[in-house]
N, C-alpha and C positions, 0 to 999 in steps of 0.2 A: 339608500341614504346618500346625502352629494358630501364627500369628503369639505374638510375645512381647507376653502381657497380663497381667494383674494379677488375681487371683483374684477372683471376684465377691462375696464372702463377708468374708474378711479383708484384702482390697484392699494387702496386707503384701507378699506372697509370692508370687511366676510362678505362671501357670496351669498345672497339667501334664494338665489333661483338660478335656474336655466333654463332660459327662453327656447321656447316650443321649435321655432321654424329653423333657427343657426345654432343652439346651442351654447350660444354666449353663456357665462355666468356672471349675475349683476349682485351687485349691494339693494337694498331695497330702495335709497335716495337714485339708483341709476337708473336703476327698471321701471322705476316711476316715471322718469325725464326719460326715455327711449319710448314709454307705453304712451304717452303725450304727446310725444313727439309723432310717432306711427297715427294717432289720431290726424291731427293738427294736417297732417302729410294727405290722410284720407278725405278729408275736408275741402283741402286747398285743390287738389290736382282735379277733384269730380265736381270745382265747383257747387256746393252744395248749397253757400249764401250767398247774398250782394248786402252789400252796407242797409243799416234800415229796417231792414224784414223784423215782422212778429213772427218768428219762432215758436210752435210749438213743442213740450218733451212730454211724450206719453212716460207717464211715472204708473209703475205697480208696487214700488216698495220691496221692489226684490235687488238682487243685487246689479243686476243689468243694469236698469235705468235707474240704480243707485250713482251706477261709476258713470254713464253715460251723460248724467246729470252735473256731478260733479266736474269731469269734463271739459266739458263746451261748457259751463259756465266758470270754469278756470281760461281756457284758451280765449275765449271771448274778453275778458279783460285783458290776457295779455298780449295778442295780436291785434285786440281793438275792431276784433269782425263788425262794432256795430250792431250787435243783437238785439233785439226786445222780444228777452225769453220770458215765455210761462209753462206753468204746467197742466197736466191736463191727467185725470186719473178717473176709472171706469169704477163703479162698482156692480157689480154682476150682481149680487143679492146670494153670498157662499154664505152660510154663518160660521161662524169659528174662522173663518177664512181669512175674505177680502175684508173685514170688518176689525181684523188687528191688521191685516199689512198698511190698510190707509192709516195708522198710527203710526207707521213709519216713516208714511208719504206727511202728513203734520209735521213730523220732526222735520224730516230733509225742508221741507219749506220754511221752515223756521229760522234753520239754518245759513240758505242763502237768499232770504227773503224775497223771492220770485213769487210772481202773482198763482194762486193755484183756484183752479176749479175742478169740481167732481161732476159728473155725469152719472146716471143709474139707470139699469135698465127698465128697473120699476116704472121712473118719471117716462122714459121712451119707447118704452113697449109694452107695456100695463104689467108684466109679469119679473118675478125675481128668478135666476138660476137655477133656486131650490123646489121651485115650482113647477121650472119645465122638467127637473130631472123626474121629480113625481111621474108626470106622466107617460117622457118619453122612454126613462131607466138609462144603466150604464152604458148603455150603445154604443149611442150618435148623440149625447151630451154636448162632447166637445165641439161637433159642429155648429150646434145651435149657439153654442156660446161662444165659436170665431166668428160668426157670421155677422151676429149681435154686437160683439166688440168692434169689430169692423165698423159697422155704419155708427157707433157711441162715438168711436174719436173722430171720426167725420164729421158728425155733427157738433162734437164739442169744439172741433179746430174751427167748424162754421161760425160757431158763437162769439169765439175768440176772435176773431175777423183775421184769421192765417190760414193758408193753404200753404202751409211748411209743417209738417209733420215729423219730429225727429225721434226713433225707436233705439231698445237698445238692443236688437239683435245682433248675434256676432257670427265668427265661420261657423260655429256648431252649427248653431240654428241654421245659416244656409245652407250648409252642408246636407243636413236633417230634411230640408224642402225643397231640394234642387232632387233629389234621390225619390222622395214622395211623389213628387212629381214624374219624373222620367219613370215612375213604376207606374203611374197610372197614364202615360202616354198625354200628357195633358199639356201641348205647346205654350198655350195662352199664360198662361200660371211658369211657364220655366220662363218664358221670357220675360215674367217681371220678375219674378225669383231672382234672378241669378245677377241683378243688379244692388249696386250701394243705395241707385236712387230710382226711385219710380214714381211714373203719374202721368197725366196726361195734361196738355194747355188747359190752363181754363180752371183744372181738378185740383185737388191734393197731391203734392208732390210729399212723399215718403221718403228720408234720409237715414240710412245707417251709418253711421261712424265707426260703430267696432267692428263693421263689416267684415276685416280683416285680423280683428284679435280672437285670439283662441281663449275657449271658456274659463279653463285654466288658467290662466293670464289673468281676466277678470277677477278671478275672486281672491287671486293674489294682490290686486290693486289697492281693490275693495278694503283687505286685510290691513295691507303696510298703511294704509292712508287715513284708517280708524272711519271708515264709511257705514251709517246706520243704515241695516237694511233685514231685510223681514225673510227667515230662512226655513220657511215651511211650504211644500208644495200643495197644491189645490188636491181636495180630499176623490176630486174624481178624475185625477189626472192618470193614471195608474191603466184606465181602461180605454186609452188613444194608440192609435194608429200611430202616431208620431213616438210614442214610448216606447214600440217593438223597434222600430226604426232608429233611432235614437241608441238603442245597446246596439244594434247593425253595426253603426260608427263606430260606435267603441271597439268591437270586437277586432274593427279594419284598424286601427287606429293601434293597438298591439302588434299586428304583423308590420304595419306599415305609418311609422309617428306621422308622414305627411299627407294620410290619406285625403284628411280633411280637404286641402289645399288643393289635392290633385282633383277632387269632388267640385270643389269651385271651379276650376279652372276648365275643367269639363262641362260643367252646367253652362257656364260661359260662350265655348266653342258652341253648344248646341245651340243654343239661344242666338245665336248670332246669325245662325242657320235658317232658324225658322223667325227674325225679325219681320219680311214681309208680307208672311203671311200672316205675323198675327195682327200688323198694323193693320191689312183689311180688314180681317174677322173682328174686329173690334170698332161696337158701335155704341156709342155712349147717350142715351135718353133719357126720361124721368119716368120713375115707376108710379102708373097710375093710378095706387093707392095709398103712397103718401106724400110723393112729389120731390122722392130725394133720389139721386143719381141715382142710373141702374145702367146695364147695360141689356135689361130685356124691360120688356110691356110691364113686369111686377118686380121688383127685386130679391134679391134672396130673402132680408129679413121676411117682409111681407109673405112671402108662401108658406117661410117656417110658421108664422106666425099662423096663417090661414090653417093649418096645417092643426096647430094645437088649439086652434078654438075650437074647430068641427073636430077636433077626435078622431082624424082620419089619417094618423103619421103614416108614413111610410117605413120599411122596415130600413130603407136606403135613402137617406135627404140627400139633396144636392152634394157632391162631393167639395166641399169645401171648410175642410178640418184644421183641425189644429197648429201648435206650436209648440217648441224646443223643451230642453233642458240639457241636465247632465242628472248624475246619477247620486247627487247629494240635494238636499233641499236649497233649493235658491229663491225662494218666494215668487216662482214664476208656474199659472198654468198651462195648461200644453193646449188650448183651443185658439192659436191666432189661425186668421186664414192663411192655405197652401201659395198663396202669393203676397205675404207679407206686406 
């Protein structure tokens, strides 16, 4: 427990935290204006926008792209970025699930009365979540449902006329897919991993903000700043790859508070190593069965999809799994793709 101190900042008011990477202790009005400030800072220096842009924010209703949301549509008024943000929110077909978190995603829109659209996998790929799980089982779930999420914000950011894509993942999560990666030797995927922003001319550029904020950080935000957000994890997340992975961190993260950082910083170096190789191997076409970006002759959706029409899965789909957490409910499932 943190003894009673006095904020190191405005020496006013009790400390309610100590920040993860220095150890400061703040008041909750300082850690707010530091935690904003560290966004604002991630923003500006990776150039992330130009005046103008349609914005999109992938919303789940979890606490991530609770605070992510909240945000950039605070800084956005007060430095005047010029944004025209909306939202953008997936429903995979969970019951009990993603069917109350979009009631939270309602509310936050309510809130700060930004345009919101939903996308489902139903309308985009005939089938709901609950239906692949039927017949693929606990496995390789998660995959089929990064793969799927993956081309849903694509096409919902297509709808919305932006190719600006803003997520809420933070160091956890990279930490968590910088390591997934380097375990399965997969260059292509560390080198857009281990970036704030990725994408390519022409495509969907993907923006992190809390790139750089620690999980824990978040849900202290979330907390002091009375953020609604939906705090149940997906009922099949439990049996990902990224969830063994995920307690890894943690366990580094005991012996060593900055492993995370040091994870980053490493995925970084590596990536930077293998940049031109992966710009060759990297060739961007249209899958010729339903004419949305790929970068082979069929896309991933499409073969999973081929895959569960003919009843012929494999026991190993394309390795293109999941996403984050932590080890309390954040209303986040763990199937983004290994390249965020």
């Amino acid at each position: 427990l943190m003894s009673k101190q006095n904020c190191a900042n405005c020496n006013e008011e009790q400390a309610s935290m100590r920040r993860s990477a220095c150890g400061t202790l703040l008041c909750k009005m300082c850690f707010s204006a530091a935690f904003e400030a560290d966004v604002h800072q991630t923003i500006t220096s990776e150039q992330f926008f130009t005046d103008g842009e349609n914005v999109v924010i992938g919303v789940s209703g979890g606490k991530d792209s609770a605070v992510v949301l909240h945000v950039l549509h605070l800084l956005n008024q007060r430095f005047n970025y010029g944004l025209n943000l909306s939202m953008l929110a997936v429903n995979e077909g969970i019951a009990g699930y993603r069917d109350d978190s979009l009631r939270s995603v309602d509310k936050q829109q309510k809130r700060y009365n930004i345009p919101l659209k939903v996308v489902s996998y139903k309308n985009l790929f005939g089938l709901e979540m609950d239906e692949v799980v039927e017949q693929v089982g606990l496995r390789n779930n998660c995959t089929y449902c990064g793969v799927f999420r993956r081309q849903a914000l694509e096409r919902g950011c297509e709808q919305l006329g932006s190719n600006k894509l803003v997520t809420g993942h933070n160091a956890d999560d990279m930490a968590e897919t910088i390591l997934m990666n380097v375990l399965r030797g997969d260059l292509n995927r560390l080198h857009r991993c281990s970036r704030p922003v990725s994408g390519e001319a022409g495509g969907l550029v993907r923006c992190k903000p809390l790139y750089r904020c620690f999980q824990k950080e978040i849900v202290l935000y979330a907390r002091f700043n009375n953020l609604d957000y939906f705090s149940t994890d997906c009922v099949y997340a439990p049996n990902s790859y990224r969830a063994h992975v995920r307690d890894f961190v943690k366990r580094l993260e005991l012996i060593r508070p900055l492993a995370i950082l040091d994870v980053l910083r490493s995925g970084q170096a590596m990536a930077l190593q293998a940049t031109d190789r992966c710009r060759a191997s990297t060739v961007r076409s249209r899958c010729s069965l339903c004419g949305f970006v790929s970068s082979g002759s069929i896309c991933h959706a499409c073969r999973l999809l081929k895959n569960l029409h003919t009843s012929t899965m494999v026991d190993e789909p394309p390795p293109i799994e999941d996403t984050p957490s932590n080890t309390v409910g954040t209303g986040r499932c763990l199937c983004t793709p290994t390249d965020l």
